[in-house]
KOLGUPA-499039 format. One record per residue (C-alpha): x, y, z. Coordinates in steps of 0.2 Angstrom, whole numbers, padded with zeros to 4 digits, always signed. Example, Ala and Ser with C-alpha at 12.3 -4.5 7.8 and 13.67 -1.06 7.14 Angstrom:
+0062-0022+0039/+0068-0005+0036/
This chain:
-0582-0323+0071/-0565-0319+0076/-0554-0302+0069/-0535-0301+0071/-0528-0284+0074/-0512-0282+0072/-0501-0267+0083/-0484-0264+0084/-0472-0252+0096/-0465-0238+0086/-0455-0225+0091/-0465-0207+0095/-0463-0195+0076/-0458-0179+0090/-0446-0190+0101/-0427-0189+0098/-0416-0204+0092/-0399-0208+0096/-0385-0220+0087/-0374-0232+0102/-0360-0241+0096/-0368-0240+0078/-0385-0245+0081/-0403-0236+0085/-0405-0236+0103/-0420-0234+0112/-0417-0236+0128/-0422-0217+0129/-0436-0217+0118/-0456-0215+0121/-0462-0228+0111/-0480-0228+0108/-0494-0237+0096/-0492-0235+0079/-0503-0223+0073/-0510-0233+0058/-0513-0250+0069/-0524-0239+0081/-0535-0236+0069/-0538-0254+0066/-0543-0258+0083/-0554-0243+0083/-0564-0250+0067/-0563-0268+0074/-0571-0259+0089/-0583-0251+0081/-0588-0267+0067/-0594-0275+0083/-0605-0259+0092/-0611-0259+0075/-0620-0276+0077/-0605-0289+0074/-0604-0304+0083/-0585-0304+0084/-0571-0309+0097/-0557-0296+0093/-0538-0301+0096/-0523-0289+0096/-0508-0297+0091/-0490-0290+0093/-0474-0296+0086/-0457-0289+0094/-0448-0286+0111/-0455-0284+0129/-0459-0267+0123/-0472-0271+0111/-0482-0276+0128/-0485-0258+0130/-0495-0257+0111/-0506-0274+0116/-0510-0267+0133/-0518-0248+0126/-0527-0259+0113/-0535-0271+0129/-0539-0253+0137/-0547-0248+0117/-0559-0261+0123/-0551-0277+0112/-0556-0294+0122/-0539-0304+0123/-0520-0301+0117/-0507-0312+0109/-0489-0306+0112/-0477-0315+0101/-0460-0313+0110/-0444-0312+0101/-0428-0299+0102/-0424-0304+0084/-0428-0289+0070/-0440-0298+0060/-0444-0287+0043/-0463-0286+0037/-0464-0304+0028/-0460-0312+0043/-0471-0304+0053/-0483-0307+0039/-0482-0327+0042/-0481-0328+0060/-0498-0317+0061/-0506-0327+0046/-0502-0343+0056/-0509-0337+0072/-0524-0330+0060/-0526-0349+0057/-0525-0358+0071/-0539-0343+0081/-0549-0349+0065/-0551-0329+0062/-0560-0322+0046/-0554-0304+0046/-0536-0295+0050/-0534-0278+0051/-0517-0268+0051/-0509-0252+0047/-0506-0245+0028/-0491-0238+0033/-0479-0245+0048/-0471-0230+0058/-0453-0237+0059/-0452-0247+0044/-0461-0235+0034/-0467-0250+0023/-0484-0254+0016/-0478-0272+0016/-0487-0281+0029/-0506-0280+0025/-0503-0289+0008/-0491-0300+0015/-0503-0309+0028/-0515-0309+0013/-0501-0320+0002/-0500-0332+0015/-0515-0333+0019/-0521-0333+0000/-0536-0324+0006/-0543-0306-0004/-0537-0289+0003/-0544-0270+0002/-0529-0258+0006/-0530-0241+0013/-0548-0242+0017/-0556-0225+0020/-0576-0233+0025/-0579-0250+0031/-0596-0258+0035/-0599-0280+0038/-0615-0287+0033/-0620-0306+0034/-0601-0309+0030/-0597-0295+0016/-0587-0281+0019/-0592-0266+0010/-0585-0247+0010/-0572-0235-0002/-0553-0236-0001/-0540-0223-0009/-0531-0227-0026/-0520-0220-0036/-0530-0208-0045/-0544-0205-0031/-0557-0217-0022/-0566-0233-0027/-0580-0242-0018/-0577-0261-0014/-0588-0275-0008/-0579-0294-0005/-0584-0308+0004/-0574-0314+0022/-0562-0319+0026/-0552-0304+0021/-0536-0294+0027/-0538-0274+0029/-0527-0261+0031/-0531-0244+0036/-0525-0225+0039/-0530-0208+0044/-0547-0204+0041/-0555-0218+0041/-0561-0215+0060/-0556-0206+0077/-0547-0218+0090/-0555-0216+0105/-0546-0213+0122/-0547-0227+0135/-0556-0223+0151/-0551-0227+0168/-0562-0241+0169/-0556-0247+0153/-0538-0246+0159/-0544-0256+0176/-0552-0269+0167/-0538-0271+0154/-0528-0277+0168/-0539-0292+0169/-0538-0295+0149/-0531-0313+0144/-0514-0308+0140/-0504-0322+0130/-0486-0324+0129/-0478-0336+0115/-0460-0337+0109/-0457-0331+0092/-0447-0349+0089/-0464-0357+0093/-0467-0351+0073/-0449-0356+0066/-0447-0342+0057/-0432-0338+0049/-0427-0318+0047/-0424-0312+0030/-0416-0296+0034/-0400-0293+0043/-0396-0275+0051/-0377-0274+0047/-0376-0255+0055/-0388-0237+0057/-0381-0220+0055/-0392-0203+0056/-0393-0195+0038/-0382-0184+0034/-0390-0167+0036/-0381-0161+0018/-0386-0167-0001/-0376-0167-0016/-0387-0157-0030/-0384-0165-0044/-0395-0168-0057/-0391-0182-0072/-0399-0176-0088/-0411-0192-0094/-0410-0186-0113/-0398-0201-0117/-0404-0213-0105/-0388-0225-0108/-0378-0212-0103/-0387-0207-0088/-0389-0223-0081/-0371-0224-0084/-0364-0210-0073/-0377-0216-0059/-0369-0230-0059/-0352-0221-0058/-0358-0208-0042/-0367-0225-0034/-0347-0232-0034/-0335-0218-0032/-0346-0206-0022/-0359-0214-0012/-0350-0229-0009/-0364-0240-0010/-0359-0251-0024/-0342-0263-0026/
């Protein structure tokens, strides 16, 4: 069998980000693996040590940068890497189908990506490779096992944990706790360098970005307390309105 994991390049959480010309720059940034997608390659690493016959493919979407995420998942220990290339922000559905169609043609049978993407802070991605795909998913998964092609283990809801078991093919995502991410060795590192790495342009998928950046600025360090009493909820709603168009500006 074949499982997709998919990393992306984030910004680190302790680094300091500037605004050029109204934009996010990065060009001073340490980026690093998200978080959240290094705990995918870590559980695809470890489905196989636990006695999975499995090729593993880390999949990256984005800038040259993201070459950085696909190279410490080859030192991880994943067997080959497909670097989608593309300067054009592309928001979470679009990665979505780009992913599911590499997922397609690699014939995989399980994808595994972060809960929670660092930079976007979106839980959108897991459940939208499952939509194109129309294969089942199991979010924020806290202990996963494979047997003869069934996936089995618990996952957090909203009012506490539940245990799952459902057939392949499946999309996963995962978060803190589920395991420890191990370090890559010097070895590892060496023999990363020899690792199939795959470059395709993001127009080899004719995706069409939904999401347009018009401008980023930081937030602004001070808040308007204000509190709208809900009792007449007409009225409430009505004077949100009103501070939405006269003081935030954020409505015509």
């Amino acid at each position: 069998m074949r499982i997709l994991v998919c990393v992306r390049q984030v910004p680190d959480g302790e680094d300091n980000l500037s605004i050029e010309n109204g934009f996010l720059s990065l060009a001073e940034s340490k980026l690093v693996l998200d978080g959240m997608d290094e705990y995918g390659v870590e559980e695809a690493l470890r489905l196989r040590e636990a006695g999975t016959n499995a090729e593993i493919i880390a999949v990256g979407v984005g800038p040259e940068s993201s070459l950085e995420a696909l190279r410490s998942a080859l030192a991880m220990g994943v067997d080959r890497a497909i670097h989608v290339q593309g300067d054009t922000y592309l928001d979470p559905l679009c990665i979505a189908q780009v992913v599911a169609r590499i997922a397609t043609m690699e014939e995989a049978t399980l994808i595994l990506t972060g809960g929670q993407q660092a930079d976007w802070d979106s839980h959108a991605l897991g459940p939208a490779i499952a939509t194109w795909l129309r294969w089942p998913q199991v979010t924020w998964v806290s202990q996963l096992s494979l047997e003869k092609g069934v996936l089995s283990g618990t996952h957090d809801v909203d009012d506490g944990r539940e245990q799952f078991s459902l057939p392949l093919p499946a999309v996963v995502t995962t978060q803190q706790g589920l395991n420890q991410p191990r370090y890559p060795t010097l070895p590892n590192i060496l023999r990363a360098k020899q690792k199939e790495l795959r470059r395709v342009s993001l127009t080899t998928y004719n995706v069409t970005p939904r999401l347009q950046i018009l401008g980023q600025k930081r937030p602004l360090k001070s808040q308007v307390q204000r509190i709208l009493d809900g009792t007449d909820a007409a009225h409430a709603a009505s004077m949100l309105v009103d501070l939405l168009r006269n003081e935030a500006k954020v409505l015509a």
